[in-house]
C-alpha positions as CSV (number, residue, x, y, z in Angstrom):
1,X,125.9,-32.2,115.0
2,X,124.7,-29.1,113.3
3,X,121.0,-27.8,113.5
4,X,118.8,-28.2,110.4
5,X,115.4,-25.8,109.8
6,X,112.9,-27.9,108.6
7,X,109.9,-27.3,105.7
8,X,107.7,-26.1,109.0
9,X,109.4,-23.2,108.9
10,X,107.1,-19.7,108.5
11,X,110.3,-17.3,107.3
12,X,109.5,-15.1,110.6
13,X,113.2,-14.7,110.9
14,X,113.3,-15.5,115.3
15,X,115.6,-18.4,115.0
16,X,118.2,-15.6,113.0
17,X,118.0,-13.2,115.4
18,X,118.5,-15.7,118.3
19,X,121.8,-17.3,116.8
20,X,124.8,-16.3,118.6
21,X,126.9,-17.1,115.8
22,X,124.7,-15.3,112.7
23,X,124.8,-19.1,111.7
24,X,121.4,-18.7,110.1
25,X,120.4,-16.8,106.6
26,X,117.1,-16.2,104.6
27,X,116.8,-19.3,102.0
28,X,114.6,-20.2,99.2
29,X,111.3,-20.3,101.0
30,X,112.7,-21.4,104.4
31,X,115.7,-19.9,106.7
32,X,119.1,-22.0,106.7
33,X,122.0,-22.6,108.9
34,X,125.2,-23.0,107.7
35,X,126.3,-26.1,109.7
36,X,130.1,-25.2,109.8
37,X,128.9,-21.9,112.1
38,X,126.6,-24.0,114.0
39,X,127.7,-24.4,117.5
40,X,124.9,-26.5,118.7
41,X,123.8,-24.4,120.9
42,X,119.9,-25.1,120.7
43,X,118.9,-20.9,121.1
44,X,117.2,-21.2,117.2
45,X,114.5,-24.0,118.3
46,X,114.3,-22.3,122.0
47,X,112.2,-18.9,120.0
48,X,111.1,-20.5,116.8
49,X,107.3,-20.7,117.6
50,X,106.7,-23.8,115.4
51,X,109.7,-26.4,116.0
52,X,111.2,-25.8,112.8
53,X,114.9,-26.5,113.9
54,X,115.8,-29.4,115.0
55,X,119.1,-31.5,115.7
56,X,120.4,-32.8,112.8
């Protein structure tokens, strides 16, 4: 299953950078990741410096 970004998130843009699959975009107030690019791969909650991905 897919990676979610929770409401934790800060908008420092880590997690985007880190995707291998540019799976992640800028939201409305929070970074998203589009769950059909999503390979699971776990590199987004790896950098993100306060747990805001997490396994959906």
């Amino acid at each position: 299953m897919a990676y979610v970004i929770n409401d934790e998130c800060i908008m420092c843009g880590a997690c985007a950078d880190a995707c291998p699959c540019e799976a992640i975009s800028e939201g409305d107030g929070k970074y998203v990741i589009n769950a059909d690019a999503c390979a699971d791969c776990g590199s987004c909650a790896d950098v993100c410096p306060v747990g805001a991905p997490q396994e959906g």
